[in-house]
PDB file with SEQRES, HELIX, SHEET and CRYST1 records, atoms N, CA, C and O in Angstrom:
SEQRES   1 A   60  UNK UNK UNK UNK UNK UNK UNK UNK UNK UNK UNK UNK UNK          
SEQRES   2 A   60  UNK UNK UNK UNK UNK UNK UNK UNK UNK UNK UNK UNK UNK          
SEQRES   3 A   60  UNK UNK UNK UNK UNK UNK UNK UNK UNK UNK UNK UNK UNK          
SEQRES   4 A   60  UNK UNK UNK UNK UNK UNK UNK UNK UNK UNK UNK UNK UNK          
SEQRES   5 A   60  UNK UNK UNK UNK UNK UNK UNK UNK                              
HELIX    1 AA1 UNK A    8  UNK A   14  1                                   7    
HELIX    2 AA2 UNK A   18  UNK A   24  1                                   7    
HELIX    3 AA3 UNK A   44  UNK A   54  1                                  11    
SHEET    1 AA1 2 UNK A  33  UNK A  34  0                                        
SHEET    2 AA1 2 UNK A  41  UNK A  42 -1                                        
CRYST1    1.000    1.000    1.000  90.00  90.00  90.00 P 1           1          
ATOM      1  N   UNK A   1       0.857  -1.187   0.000  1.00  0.00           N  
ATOM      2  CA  UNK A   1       0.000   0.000   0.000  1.00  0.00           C  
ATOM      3  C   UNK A   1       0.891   1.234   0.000  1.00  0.00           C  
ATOM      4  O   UNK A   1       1.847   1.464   0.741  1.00  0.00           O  
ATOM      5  N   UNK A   2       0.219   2.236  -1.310  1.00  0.00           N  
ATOM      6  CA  UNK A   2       1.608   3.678  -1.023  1.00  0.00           C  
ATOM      7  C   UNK A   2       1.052   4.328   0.555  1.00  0.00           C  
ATOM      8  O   UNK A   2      -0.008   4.230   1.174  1.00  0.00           O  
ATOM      9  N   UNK A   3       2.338   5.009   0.811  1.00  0.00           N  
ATOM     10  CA  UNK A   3       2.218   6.035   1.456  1.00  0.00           C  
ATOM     11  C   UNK A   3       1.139   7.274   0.804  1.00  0.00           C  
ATOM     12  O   UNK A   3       1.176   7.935  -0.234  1.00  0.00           O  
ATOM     13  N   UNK A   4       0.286   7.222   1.837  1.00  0.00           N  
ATOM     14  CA  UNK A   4      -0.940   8.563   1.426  1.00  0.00           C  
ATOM     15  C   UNK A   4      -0.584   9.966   1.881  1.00  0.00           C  
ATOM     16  O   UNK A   4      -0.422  10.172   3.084  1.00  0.00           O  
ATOM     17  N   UNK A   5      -0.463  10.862   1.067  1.00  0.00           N  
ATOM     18  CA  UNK A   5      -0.205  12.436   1.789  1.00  0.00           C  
ATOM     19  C   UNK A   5      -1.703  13.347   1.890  1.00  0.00           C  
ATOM     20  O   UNK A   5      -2.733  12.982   1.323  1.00  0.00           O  
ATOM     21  N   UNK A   6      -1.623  14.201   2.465  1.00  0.00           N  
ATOM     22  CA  UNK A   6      -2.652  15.398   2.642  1.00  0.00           C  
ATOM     23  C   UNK A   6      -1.784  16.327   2.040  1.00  0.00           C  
ATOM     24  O   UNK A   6      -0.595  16.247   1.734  1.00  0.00           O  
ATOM     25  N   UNK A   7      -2.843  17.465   1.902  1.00  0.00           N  
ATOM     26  CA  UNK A   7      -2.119  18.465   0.979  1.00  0.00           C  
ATOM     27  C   UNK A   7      -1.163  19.261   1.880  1.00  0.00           C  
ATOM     28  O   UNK A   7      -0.182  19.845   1.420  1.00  0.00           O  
ATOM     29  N   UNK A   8      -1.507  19.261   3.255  1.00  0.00           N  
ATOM     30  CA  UNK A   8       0.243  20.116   3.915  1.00  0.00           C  
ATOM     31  C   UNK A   8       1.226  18.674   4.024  1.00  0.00           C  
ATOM     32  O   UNK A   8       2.298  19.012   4.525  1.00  0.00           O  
ATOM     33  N   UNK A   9       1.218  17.838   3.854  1.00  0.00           N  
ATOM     34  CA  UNK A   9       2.112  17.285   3.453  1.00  0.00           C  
ATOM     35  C   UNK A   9       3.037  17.113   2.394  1.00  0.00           C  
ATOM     36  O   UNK A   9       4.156  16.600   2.384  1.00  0.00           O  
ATOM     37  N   UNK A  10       2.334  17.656   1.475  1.00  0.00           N  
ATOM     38  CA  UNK A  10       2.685  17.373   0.386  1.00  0.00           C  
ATOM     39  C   UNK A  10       3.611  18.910   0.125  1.00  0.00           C  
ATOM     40  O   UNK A  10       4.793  19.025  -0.199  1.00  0.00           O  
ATOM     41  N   UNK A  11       2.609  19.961   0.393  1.00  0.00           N  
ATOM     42  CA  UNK A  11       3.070  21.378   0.302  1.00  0.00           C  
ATOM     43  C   UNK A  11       4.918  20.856   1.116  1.00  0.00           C  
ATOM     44  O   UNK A  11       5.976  20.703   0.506  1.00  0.00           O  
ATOM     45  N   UNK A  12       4.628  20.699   2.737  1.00  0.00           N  
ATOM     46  CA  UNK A  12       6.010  20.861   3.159  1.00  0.00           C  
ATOM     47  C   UNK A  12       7.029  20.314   2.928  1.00  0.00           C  
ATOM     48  O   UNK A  12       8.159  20.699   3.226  1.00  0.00           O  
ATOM     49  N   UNK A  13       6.500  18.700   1.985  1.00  0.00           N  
ATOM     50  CA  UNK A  13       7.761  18.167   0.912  1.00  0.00           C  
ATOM     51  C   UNK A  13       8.209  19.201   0.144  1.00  0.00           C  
ATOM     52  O   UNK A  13       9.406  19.489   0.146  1.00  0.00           O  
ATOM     53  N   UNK A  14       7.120  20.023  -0.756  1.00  0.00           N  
ATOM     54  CA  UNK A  14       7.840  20.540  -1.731  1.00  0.00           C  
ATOM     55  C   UNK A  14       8.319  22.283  -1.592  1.00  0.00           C  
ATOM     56  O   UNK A  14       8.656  23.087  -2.461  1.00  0.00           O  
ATOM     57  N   UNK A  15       8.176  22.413  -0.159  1.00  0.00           N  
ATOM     58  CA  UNK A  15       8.249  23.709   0.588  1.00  0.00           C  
ATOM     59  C   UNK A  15       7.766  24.821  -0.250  1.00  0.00           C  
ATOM     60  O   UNK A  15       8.395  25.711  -0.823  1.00  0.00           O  
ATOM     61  N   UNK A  16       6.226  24.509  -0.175  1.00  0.00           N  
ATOM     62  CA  UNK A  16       5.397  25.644  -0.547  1.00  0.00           C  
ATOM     63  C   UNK A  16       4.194  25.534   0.082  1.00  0.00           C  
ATOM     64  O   UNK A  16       3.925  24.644   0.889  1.00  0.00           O  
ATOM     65  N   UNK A  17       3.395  26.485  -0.289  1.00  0.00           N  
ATOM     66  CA  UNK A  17       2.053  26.322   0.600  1.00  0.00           C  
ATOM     67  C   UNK A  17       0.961  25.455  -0.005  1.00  0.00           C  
ATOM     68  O   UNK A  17       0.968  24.951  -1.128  1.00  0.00           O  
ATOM     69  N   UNK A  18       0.118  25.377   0.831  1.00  0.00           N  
ATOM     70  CA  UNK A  18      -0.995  24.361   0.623  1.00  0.00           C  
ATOM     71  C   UNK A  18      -1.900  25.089  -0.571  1.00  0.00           C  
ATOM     72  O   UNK A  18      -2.438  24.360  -1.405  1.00  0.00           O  
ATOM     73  N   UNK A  19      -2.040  26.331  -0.636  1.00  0.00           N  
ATOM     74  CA  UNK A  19      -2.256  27.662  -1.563  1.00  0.00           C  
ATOM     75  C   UNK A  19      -1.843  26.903  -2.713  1.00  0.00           C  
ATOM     76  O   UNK A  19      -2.583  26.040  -3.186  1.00  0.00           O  
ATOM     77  N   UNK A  20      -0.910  27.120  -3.109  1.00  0.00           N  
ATOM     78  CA  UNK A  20       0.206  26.590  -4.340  1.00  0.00           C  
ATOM     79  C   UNK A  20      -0.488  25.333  -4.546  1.00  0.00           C  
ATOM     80  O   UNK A  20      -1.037  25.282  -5.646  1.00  0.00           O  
ATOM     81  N   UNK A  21      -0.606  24.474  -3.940  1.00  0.00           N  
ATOM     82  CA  UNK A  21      -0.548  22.866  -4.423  1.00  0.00           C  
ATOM     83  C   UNK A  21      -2.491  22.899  -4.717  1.00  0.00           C  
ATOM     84  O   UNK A  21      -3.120  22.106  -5.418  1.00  0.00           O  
ATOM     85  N   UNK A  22      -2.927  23.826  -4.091  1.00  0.00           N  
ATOM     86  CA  UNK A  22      -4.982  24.193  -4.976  1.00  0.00           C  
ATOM     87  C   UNK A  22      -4.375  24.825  -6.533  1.00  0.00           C  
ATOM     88  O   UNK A  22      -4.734  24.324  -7.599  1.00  0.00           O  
ATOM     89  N   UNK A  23      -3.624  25.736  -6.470  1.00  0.00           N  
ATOM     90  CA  UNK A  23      -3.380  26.264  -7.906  1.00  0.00           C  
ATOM     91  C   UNK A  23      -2.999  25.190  -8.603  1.00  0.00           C  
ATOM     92  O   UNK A  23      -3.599  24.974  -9.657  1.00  0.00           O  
ATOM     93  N   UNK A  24      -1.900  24.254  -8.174  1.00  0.00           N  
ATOM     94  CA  UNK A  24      -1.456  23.753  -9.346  1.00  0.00           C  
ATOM     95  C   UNK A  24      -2.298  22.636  -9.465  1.00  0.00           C  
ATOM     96  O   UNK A  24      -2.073  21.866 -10.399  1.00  0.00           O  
ATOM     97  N   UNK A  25      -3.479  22.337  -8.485  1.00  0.00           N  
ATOM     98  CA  UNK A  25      -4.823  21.143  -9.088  1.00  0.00           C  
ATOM     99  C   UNK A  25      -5.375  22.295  -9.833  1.00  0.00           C  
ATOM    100  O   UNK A  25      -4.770  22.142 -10.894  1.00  0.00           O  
ATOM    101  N   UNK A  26      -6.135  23.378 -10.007  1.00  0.00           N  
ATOM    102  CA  UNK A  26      -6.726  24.327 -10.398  1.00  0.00           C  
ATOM    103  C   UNK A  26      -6.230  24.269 -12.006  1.00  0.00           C  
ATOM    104  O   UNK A  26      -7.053  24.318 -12.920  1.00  0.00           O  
ATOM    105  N   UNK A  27      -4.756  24.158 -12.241  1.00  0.00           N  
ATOM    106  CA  UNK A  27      -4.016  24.601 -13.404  1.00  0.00           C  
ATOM    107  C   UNK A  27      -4.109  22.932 -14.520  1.00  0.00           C  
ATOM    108  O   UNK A  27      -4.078  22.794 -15.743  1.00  0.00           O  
ATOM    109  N   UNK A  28      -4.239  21.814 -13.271  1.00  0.00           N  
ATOM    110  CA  UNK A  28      -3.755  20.860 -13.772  1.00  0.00           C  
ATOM    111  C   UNK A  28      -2.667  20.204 -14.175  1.00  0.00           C  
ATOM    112  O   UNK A  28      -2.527  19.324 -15.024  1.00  0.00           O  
ATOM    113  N   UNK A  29      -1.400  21.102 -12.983  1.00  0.00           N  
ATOM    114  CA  UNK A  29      -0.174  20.954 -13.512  1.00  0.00           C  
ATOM    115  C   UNK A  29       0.510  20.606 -12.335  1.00  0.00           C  
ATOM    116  O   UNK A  29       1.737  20.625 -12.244  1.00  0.00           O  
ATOM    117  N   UNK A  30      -0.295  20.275 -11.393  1.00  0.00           N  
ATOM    118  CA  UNK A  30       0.645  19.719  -9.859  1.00  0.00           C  
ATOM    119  C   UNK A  30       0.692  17.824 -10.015  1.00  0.00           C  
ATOM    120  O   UNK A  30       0.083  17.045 -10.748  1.00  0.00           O  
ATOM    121  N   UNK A  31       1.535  17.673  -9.133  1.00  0.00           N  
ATOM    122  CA  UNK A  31       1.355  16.046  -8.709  1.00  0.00           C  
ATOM    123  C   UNK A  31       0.058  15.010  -8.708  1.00  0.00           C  
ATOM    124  O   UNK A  31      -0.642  15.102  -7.699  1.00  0.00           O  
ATOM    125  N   UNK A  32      -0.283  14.217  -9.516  1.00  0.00           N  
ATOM    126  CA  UNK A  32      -0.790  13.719  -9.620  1.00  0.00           C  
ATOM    127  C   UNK A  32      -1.892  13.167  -7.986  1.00  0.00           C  
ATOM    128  O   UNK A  32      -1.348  12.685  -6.993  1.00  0.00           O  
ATOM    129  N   UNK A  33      -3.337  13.383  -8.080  1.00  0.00           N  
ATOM    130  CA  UNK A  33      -3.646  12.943  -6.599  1.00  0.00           C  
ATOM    131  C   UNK A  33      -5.259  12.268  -6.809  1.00  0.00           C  
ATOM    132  O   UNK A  33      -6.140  12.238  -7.668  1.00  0.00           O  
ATOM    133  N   UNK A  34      -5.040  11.845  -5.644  1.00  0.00           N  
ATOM    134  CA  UNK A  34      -6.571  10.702  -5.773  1.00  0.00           C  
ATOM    135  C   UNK A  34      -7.337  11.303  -4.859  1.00  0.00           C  
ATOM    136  O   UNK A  34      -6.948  11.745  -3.778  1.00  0.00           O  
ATOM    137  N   UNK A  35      -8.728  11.327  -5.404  1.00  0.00           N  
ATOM    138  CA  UNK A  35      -9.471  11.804  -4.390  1.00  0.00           C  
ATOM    139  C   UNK A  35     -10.367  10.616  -3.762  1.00  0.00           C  
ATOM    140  O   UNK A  35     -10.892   9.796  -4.516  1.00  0.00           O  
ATOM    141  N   UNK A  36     -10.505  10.553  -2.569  1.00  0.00           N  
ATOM    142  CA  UNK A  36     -11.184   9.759  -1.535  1.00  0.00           C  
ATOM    143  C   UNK A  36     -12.506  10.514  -0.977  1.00  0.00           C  
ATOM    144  O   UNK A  36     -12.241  11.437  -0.206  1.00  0.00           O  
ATOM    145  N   UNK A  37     -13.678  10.322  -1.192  1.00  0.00           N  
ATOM    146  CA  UNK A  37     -14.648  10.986  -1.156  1.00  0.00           C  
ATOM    147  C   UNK A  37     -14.440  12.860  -1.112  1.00  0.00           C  
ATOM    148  O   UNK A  37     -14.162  13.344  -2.209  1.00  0.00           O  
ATOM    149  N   UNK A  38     -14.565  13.852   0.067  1.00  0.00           N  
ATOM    150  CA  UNK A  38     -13.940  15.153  -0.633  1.00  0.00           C  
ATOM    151  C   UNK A  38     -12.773  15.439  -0.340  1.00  0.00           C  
ATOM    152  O   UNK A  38     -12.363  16.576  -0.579  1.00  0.00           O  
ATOM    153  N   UNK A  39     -11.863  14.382   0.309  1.00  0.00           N  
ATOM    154  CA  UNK A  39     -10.442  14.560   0.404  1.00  0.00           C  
ATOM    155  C   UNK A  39      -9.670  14.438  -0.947  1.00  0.00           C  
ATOM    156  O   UNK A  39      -9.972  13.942  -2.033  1.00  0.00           O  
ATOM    157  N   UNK A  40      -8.789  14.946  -0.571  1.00  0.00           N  
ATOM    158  CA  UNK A  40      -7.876  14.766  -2.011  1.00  0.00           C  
ATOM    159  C   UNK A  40      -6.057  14.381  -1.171  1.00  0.00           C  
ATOM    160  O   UNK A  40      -5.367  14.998  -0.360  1.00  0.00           O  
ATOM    161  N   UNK A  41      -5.896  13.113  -1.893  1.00  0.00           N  
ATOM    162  CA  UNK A  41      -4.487  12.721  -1.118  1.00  0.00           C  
ATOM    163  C   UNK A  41      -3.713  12.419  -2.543  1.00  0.00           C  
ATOM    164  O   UNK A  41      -4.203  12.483  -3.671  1.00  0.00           O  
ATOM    165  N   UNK A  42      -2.292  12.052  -2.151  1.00  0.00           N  
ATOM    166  CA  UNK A  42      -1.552  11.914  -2.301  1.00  0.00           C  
ATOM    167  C   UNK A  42      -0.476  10.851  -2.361  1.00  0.00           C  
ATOM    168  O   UNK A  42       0.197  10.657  -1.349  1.00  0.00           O  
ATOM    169  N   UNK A  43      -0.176   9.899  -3.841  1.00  0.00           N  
ATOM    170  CA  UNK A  43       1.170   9.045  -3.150  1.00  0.00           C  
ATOM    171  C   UNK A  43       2.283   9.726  -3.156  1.00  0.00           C  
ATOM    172  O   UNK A  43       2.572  10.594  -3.979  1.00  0.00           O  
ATOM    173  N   UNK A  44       2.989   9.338  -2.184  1.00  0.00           N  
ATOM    174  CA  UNK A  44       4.162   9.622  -1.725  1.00  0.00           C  
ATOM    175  C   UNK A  44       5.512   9.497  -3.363  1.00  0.00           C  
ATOM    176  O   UNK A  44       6.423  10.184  -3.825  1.00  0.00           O  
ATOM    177  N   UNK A  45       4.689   7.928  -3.736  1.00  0.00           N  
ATOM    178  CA  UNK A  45       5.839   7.711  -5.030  1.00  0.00           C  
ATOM    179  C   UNK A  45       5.170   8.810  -6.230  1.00  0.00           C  
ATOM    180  O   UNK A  45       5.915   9.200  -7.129  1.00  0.00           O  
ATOM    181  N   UNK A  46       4.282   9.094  -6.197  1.00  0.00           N  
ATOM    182  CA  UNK A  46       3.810   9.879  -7.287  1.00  0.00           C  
ATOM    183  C   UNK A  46       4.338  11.403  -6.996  1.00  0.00           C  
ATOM    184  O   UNK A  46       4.526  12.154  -7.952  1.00  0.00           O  
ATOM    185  N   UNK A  47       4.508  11.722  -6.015  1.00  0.00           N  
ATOM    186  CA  UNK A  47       4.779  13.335  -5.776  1.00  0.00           C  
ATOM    187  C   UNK A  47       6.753  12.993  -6.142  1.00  0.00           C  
ATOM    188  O   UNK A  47       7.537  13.708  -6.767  1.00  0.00           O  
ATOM    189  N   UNK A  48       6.917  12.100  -5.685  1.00  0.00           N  
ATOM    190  CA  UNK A  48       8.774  12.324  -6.075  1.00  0.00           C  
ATOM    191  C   UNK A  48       8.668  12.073  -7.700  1.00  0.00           C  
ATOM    192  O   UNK A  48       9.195  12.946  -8.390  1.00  0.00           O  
ATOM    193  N   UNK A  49       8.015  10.927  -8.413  1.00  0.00           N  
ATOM    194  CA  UNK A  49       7.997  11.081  -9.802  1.00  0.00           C  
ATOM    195  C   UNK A  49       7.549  12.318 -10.140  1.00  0.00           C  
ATOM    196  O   UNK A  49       8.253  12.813 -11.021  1.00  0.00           O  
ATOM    197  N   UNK A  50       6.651  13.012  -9.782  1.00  0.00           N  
ATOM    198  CA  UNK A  50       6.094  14.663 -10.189  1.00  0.00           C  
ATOM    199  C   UNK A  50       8.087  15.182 -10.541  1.00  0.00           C  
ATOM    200  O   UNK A  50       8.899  15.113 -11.464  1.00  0.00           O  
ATOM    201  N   UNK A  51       8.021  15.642  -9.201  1.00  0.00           N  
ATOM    202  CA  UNK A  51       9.526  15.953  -8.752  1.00  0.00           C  
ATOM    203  C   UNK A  51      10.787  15.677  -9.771  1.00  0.00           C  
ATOM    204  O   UNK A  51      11.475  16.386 -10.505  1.00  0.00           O  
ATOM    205  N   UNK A  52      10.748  14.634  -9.519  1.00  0.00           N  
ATOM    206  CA  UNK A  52      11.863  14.124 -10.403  1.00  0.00           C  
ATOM    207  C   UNK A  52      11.824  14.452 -12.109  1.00  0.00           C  
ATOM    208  O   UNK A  52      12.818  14.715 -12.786  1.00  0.00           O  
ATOM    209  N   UNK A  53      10.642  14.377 -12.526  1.00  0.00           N  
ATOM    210  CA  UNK A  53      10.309  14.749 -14.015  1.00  0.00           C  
ATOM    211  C   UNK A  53      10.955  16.462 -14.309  1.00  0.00           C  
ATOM    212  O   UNK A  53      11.297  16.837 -15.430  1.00  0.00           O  
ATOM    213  N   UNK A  54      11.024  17.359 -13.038  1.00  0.00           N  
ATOM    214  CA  UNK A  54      10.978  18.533 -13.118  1.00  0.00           C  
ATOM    215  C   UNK A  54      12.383  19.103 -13.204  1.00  0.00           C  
ATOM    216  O   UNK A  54      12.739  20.235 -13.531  1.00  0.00           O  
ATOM    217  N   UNK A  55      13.304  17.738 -12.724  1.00  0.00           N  
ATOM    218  CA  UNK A  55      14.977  18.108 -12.259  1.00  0.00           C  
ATOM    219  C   UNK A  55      15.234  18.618 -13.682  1.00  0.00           C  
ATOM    220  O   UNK A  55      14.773  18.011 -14.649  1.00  0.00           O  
ATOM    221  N   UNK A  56      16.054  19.858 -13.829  1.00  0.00           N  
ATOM    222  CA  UNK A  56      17.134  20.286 -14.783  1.00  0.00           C  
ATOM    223  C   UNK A  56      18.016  19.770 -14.953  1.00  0.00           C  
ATOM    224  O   UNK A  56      18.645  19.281 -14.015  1.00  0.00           O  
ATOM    225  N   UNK A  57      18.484  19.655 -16.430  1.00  0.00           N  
ATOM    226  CA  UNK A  57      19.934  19.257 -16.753  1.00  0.00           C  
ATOM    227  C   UNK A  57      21.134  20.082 -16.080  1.00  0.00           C  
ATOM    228  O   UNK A  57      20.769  21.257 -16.049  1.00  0.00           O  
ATOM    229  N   UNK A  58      22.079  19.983 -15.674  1.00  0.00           N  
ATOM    230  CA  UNK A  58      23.428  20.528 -15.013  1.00  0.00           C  
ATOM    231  C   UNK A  58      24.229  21.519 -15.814  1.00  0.00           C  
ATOM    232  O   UNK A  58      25.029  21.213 -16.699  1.00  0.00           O  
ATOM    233  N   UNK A  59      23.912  22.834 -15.383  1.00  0.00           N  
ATOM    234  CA  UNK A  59      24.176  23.852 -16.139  1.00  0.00           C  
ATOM    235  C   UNK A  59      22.824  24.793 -16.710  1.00  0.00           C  
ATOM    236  O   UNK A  59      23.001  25.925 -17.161  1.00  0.00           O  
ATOM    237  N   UNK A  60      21.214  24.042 -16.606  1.00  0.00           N  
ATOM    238  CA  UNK A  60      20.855  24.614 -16.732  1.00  0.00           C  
ATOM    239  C   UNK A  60      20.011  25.992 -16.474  1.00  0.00           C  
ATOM    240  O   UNK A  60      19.577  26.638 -17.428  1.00  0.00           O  
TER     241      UNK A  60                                                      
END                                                                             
């Protein structure tokens, strides 16, 4: 079973606010998340793949 996040969890992984992580569902451009009746969570492996997709090449 993944690890499940809430959205200040998720915010203080990616050290921003819980604000930020409604925009980027709003935009359709944040971490992928499941909603559980009106919660909305989070895997843990899905927010580092988010993450990881985002790393820059070295130098850039």
């Amino acid at each position: 079973m993944p690890k499940l996040l809430t959205i200040t969890e998720v915010a203080e992984m990616l050290r921003t606010s819980p604000n930020t992580i409604n925009y980027w569902i709003y935009k359709g451009t944040g971490p992928k998340s499941i909603k559980v009746g009106r919660r909305r969570l989070w895997s843990e492996a899905d927010v580092l793949a988010w993450l990881e997709a985002r790393r820059e090449p070295v130098g850039a």
